[in-house]
C-alpha positions in Angstrom: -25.1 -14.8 8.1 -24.9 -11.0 8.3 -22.2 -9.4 10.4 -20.9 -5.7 10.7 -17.4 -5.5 9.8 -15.0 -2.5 8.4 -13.3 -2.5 5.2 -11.1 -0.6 3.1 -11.7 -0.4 -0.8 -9.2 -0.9 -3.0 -10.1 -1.7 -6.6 -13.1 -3.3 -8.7 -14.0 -5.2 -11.5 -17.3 -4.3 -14.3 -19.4 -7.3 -14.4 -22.2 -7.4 -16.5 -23.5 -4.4 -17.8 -24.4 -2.2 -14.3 -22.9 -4.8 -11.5 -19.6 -4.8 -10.2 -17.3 -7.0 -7.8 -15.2 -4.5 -5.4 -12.3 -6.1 -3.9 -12.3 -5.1 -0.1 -9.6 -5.7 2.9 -11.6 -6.1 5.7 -10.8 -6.0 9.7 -12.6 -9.5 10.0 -12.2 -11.3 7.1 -8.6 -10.4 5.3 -9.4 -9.6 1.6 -13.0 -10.3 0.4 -14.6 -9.5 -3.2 -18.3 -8.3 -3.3 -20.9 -8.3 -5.9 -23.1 -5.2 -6.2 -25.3 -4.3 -8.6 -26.9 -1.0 -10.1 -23.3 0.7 -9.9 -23.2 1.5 -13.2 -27.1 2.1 -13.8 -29.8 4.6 -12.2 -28.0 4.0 -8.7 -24.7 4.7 -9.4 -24.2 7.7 -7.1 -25.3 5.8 -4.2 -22.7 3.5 -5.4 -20.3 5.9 -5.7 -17.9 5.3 -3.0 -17.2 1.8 -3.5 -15.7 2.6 -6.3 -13.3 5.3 -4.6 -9.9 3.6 -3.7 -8.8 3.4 -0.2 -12.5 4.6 1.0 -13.4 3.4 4.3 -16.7 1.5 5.2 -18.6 0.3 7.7 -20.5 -2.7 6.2 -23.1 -5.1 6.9 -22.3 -8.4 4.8 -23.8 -11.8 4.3 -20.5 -13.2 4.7 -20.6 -17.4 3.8 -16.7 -18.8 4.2 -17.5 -21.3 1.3 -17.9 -18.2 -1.8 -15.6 -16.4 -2.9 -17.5 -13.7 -3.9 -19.8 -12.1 -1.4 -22.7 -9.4 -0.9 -22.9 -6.1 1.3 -25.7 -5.8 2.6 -25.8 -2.3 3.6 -22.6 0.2 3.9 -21.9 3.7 4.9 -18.7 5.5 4.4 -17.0 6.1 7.5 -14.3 8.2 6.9 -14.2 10.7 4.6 -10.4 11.5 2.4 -10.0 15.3 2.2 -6.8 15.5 0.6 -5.7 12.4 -1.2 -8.8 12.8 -3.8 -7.9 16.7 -4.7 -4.2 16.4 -4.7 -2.7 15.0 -7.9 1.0 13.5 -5.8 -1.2 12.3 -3.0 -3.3 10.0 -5.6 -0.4 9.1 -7.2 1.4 7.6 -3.8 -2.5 6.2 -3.1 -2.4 4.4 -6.7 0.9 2.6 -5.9 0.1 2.0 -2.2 -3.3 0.7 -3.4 -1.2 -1.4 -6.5 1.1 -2.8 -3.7 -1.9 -3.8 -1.5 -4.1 -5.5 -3.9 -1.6 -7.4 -5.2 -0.1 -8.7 -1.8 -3.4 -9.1 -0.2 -4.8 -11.5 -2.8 -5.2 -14.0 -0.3 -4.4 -12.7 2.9 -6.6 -13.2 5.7 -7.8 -11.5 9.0 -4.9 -9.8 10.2 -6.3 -6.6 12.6 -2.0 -5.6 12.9 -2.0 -5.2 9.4 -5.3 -3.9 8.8 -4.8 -1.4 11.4 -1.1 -0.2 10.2 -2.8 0.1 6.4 -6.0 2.5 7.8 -3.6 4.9 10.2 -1.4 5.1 6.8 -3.8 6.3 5.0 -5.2 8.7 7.2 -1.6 9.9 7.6 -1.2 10.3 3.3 -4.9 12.6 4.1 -3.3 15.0 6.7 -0.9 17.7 6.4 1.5 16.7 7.8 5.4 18.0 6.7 7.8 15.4 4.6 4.4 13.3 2.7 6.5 13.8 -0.8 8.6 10.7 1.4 5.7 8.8 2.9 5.5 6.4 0.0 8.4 4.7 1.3 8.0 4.9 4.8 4.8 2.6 3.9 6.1 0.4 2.1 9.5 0.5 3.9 7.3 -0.9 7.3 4.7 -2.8 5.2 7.4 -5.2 5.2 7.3 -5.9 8.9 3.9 -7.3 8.8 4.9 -9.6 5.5 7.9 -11.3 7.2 11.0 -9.9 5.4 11.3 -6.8 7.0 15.6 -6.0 6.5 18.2 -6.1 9.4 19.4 -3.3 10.6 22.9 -3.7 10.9 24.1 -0.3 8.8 27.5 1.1 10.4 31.2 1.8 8.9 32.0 -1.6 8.5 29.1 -2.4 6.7 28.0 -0.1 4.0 27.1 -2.2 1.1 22.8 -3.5 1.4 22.7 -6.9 -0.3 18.9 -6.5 -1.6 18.6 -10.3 -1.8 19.8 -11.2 1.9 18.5 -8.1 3.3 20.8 -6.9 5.6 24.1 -4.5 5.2 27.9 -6.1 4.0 31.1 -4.9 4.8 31.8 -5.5 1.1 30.3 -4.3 -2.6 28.4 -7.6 -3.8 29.5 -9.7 -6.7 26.1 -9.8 -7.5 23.8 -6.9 -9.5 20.7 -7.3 -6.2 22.6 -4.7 -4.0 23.1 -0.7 -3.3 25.5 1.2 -3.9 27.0 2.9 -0.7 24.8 6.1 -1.4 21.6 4.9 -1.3 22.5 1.9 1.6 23.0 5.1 3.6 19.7 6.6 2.5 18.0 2.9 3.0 19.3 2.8 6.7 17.7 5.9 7.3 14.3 4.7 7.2 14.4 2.4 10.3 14.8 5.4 12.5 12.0 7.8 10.8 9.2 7.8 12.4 6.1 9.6 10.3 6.8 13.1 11.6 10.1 13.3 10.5 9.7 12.3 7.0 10.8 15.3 6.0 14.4 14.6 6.8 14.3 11.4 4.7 14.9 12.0 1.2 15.4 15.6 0.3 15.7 15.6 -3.5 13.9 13.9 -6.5 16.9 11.5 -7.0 17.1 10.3 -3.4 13.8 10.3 -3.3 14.1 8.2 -6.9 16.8 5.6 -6.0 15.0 5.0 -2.7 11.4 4.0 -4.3 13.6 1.6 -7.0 15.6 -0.6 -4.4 11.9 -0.5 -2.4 10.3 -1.9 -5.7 13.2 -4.2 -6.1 13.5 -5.3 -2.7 9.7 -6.3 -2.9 10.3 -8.1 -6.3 13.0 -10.5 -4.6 11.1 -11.0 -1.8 7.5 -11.4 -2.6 7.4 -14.2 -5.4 5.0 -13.3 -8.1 4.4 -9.4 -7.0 4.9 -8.8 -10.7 6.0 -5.2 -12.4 4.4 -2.5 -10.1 2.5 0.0 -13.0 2.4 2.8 -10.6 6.3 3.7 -10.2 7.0 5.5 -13.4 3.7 7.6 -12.8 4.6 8.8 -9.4 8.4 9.4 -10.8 7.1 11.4 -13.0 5.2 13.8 -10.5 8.0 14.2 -8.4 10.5 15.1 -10.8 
């Protein structure tokens, strides 16, 4: 059966000598893998933009529940990135937002909330807009909403200490190693009132800006079993040094 769906690229895989499978969240299908050949051959720049991370697509597939991997039929590229692919700290958010999502999306099915928040995201990272140095937490900050352990917001004088494995803020410093310290709780509560166009008021140094991404990554860690060690953090550290 062929149907017409969207997708968003996020990695691939050489098979073979000229084929590859490209691993694809799609609007109507959740995360998909499709085989297509020649993209390392004679039609390789036809090709081209499956291989381009967080490209969008329009595609015609011969979707079949039963495989795991599927074909495309036909695809077109549907929006075109102007700024994440010439900007070296935009592709360095886009490789740790695209690690996060292929590794969280393994099996994930149709979920058009989720699919939607992840495609006005990346548009956002694309724009101009002030504060982007932050927007790498902001995403993955509200990522968590959509995978069910999205933090309580319960930050005030009283409670200044956030326990990263219960999520939510303690009047008093943790016996355990899983928590914040009172700096960087404050920091953390700021992000459930920033919207995107005031991420410039987030994190306004490279050590904010450091400690914030770290109790992110650990927050994930304790929270989504099996995530594993996220490759991407010490490159994008390094950039915004």
């Amino acid at each position: 059966m062929i149907v017409k769906t969207e997708g968003i690229v996020l990695t691939h895989t050489r098979y073979g000598e000229s084929s590859a499978i490209i691993h694809i969240y799609t609007r109507d299908f959740g995360m998909q893998s499709y085989m297509v050949n020649g993209v390392y051959g004679k039609k390789k720049k036809s090709n081209i933009i499956l291989m381009q991370s967080l490209n969008f697509l329009d595609m015609d597939v011969c979707h079949r529940a039963e495989k795991e991997i599927q074909r495309i039929k036909e695809f077109k590229l549907s929006y075109p990135l102007c700024t994440i692919p010439f900007s070296q700290t935009r592709r360095a958010q886009a490789f740790l937002i695209t690690e996060i999502l292929t590794r969280i999306l393994r099996n994930e099915g149709p979920n058009e909330n989720l699919f939607n928040f992840v495609a006005e995201s990346i548009v956002h990272l694309d724009s101009n807009s002030p504060g982007l140095e932050n927007f790498h937490h902001f995403f993955l900050f509200n990522l968590t909403k959509h995978l069910g352990f999205f933090p309580h917001n319960n930050f005030d004088d009283s409670h200044m200490w956030f326990d990263l494995s219960d999520g939510y803020f303690v009047s008093m410093e943790p016996a355990h190693p899983n928590h914040l310290n009172q700096a960087t709780s404050s920091l953390f509560a700021k992000l459930f009132g920033t919207t995107k166009d005031q991420l410039a008021m987030l994190a306004s140094n490279v050590e904010q800006r450091r400690s914030l991404l770290e109790a992110l990554i650990l927050f994930y860690e304790l929270h989504y079993p099996g995530i594993g060690k996220i490759k991407s953090v010490s490159v994008l550290e390094e950039l915004f040094r």
